[in-house]
C-alpha positions as CSV (number, residue, x, y, z in Angstrom):
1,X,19.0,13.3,25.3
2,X,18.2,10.2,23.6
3,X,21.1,7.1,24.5
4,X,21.9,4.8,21.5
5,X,22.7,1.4,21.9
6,X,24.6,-0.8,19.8
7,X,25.4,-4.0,19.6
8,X,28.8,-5.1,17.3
9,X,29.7,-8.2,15.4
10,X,31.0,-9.7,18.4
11,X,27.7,-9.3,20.9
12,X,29.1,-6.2,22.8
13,X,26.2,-3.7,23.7
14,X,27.4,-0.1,23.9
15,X,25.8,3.3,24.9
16,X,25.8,6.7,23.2
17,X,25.1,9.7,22.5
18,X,24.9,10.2,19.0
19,X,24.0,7.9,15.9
20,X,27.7,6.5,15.3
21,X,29.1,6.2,11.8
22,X,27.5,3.3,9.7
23,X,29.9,0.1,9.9
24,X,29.6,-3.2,8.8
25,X,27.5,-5.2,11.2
26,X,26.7,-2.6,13.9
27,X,22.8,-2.9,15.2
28,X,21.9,0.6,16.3
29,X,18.8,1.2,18.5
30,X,17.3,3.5,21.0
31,X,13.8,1.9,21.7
32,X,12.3,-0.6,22.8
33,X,10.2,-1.6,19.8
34,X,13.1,-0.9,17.6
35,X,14.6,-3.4,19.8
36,X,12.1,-6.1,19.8
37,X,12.2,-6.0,15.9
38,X,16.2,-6.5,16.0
39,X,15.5,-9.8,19.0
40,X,13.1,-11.4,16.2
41,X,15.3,-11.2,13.5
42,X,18.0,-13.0,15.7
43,X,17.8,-16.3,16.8
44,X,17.3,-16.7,20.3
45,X,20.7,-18.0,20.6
46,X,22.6,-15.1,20.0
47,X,21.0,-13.3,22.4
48,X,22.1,-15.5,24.7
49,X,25.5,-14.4,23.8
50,X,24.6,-11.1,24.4
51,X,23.7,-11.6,28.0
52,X,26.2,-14.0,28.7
53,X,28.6,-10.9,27.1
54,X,27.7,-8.5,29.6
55,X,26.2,-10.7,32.9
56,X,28.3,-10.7,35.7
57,X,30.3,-7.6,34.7
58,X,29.9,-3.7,36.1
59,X,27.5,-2.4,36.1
60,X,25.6,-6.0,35.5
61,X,27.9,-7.8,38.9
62,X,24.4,-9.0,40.3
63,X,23.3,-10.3,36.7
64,X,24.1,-14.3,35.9
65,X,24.8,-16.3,33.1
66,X,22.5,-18.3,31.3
67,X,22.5,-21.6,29.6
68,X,19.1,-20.9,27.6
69,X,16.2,-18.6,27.3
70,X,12.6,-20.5,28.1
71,X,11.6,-18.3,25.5
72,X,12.4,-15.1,23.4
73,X,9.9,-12.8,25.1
74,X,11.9,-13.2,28.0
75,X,15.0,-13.0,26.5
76,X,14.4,-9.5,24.8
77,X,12.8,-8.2,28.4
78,X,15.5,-9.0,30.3
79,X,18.2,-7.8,28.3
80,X,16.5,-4.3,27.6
81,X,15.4,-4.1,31.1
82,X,19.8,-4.9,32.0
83,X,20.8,-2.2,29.3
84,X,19.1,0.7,31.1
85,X,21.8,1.0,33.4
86,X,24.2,2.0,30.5
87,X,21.9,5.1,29.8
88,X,22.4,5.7,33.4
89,X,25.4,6.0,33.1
90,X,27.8,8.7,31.0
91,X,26.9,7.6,27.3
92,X,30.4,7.3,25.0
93,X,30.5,9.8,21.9
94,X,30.9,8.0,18.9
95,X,34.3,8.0,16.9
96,X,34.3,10.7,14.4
97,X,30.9,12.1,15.7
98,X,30.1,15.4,14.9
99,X,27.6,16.6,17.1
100,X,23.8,16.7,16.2
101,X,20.2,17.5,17.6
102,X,18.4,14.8,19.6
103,X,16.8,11.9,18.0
104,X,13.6,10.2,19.2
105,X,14.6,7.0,17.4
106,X,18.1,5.8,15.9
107,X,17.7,4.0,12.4
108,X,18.1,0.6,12.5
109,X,21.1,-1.9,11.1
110,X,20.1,-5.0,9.6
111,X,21.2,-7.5,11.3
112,X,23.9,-10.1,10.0
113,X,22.8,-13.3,9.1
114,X,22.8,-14.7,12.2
115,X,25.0,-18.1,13.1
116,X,23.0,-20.9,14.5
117,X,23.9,-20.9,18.1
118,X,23.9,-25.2,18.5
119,X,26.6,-25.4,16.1
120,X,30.5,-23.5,17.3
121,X,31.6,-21.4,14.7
122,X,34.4,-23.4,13.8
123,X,32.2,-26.4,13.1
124,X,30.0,-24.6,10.7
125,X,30.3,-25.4,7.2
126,X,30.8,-22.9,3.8
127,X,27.6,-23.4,2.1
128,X,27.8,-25.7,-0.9
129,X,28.1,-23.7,-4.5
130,X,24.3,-24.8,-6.0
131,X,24.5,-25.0,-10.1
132,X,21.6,-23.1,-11.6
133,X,19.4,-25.8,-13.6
134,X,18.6,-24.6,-17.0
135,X,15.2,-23.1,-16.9
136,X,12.8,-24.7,-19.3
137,X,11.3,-22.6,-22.2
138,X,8.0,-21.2,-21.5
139,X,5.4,-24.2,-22.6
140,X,8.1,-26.9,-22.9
141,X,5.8,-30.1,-22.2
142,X,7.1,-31.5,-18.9
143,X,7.8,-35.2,-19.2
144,X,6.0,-37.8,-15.9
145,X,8.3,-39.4,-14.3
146,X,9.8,-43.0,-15.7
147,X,8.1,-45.8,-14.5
148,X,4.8,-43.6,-13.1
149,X,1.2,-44.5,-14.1
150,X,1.1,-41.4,-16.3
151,X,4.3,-42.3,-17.8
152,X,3.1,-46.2,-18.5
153,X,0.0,-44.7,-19.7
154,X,2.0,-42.5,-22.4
155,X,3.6,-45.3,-23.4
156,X,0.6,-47.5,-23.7
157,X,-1.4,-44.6,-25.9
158,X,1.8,-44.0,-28.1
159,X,2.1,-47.6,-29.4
160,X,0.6,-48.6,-32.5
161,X,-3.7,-49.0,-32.5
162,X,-2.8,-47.3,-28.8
163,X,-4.6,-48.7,-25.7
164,X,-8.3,-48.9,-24.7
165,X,-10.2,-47.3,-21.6
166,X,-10.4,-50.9,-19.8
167,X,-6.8,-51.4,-20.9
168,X,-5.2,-48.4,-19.0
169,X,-8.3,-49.0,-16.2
170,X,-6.4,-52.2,-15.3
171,X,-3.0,-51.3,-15.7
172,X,-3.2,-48.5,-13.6
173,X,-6.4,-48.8,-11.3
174,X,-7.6,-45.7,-12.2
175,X,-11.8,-45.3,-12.6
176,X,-12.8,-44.1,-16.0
177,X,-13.3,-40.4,-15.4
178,X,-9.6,-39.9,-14.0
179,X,-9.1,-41.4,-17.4
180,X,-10.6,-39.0,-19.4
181,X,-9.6,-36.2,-17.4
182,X,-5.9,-37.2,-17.8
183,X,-6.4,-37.6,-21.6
184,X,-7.5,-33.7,-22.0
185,X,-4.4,-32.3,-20.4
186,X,-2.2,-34.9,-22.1
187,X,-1.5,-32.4,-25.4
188,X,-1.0,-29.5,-23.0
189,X,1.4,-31.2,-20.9
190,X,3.1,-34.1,-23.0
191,X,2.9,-32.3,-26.1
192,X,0.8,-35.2,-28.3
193,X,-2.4,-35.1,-30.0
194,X,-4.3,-37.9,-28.5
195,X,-7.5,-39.3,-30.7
196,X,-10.2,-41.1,-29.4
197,X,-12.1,-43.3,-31.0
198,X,-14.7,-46.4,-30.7
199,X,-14.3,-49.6,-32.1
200,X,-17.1,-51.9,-33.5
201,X,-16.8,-53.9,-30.4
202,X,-17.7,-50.9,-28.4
203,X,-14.5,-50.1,-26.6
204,X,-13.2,-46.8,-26.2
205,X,-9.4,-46.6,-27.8
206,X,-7.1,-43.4,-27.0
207,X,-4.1,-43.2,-29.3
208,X,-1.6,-40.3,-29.5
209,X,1.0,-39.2,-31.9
C-alpha cells in the first residue's frame, strides 16, 4: 500500500493511507520526485521549519535541530530520508475517508505562498494596495523625459525656423547619424511631422510641427 504524506499549514508532516479530503493549504505527496517539486517551490526556510517540527521527537529522538540548511539538496534528502520512518509505522486514515484502491502517486497541493523565513510572522507587513496606471491608447506617442537630450532636442526642432544638424550636434554631443536616425522615429514616437531642409548656407535644418 502506497503511504501519503502531508504536510499542513503549520509544518506538521503526517502519514496515511489514503488521499485525504482536499483542504486549504495541505501538501499531499507520496514520492520522492513529487517531493522534490513541493521543496523547490518552498523556500529553503520553511523547510527548516519542517525539520525543526519533527527533530528530536519519536520516532525522530536521534534527529537534531538545525539552524540552516548549507543548501536545499540537502535539505529535501534529509527530510525525505527522516519521513520513511512514518511509512514504517501504522499510517492514520484520513477523516472522512472512504476507502479506495492503491495509488502509485498522490496528486499534489500547491503550496501556499510561502512566508520568507528571515522575517517572524508578526513582523511581516500587508502588502501595499498598488493603483492601476491608466493604460495608454494603443499608438499614443510617448513623451522623453523633461530635461533629456531627446526632450531638449524636441524642443529645439519645435521652435520657429527649428534647429540645425550642428546646432543639436553641440547641444547634445551626439554624431550626425544618431541625429538622423532620431529624426525618423520622431513622428512615430512624438507624434510631429519633422521637415528637413537645406539652407543656402549649406546647413541642414530639421523643423517639426
Amino acid at each position: 500500500m502506497t503511504t501519503i504524506f502531508t504536510i499542513d499549514t503549520d509544518n506538521n508532516i503526517t502519514a496515511l493511507d489514503a488521499v485525504p479530503p482536499a483542504q486549504e493549504g495541505l501538501i499531499a505527496f507520496s514520492v520522492r520526485p513529487q517531493f522534490e517539486r513541493i521543496c523547490n517551490s518552498m523556500p529553503i526556510g520553511r523547510l527548516v521549519e519542517i525539520w525543526n517540527g519533527f527533530a528530536g521527537v519519536p520516532p525522530f529522538g536521534d534527529l537534531k535541530p538545525v539552524k540552516k540548511f548549507e543548501n536545499r539538496e540537502k535539505a529535501t534528502r534529509r527530510i525525505w530520508d527522516a519521513i520513511q520512518k512514518l511509512a514504517t509505522a501504522t499510517p492514520t486514515a484520513p477523516p472522512n475517508a472512504k476507502p479506495k484502491a492503491p495509488q502509485q502517486e498522490a496528486p499534489v497541493a500547491a503550496p501556499e505562498p510561502a512566508t520568507p523565513f528571515d522575517e517572524p510572522a508578526a513582523k511581516q507587513k500587508a502588502p501595499k494596495a498598488r493603483t492601476a496606471k491608466p493604460a495608454k491608447a494603443a499608438g499614443e506617442p510617448k513623451a522623453p523625459r523633461e530635461g533629456t537630450a531627446k526632450a531638449n532636442v524636441l524642443a529645439m526642432i519645435q521652435r520657429k525656423g527649428g534647429a540645425t544638424l550642428d546646432e543639436i550636434g553641440k547641444a547634445t554631443g551626439w554624431q550626425r547619424h544618431t541625429i538622423r536616425g532620431f529624426m525618423s522615429v520622431v513622428p512615430k514616437k512624438a507624434g510631429l511631422t519633422v521637415t528637413s531642409t537645406r539652407r543656402e548656407d549649406g546647413a541642414r535644418v530639421y523643423e517639426a510641427k
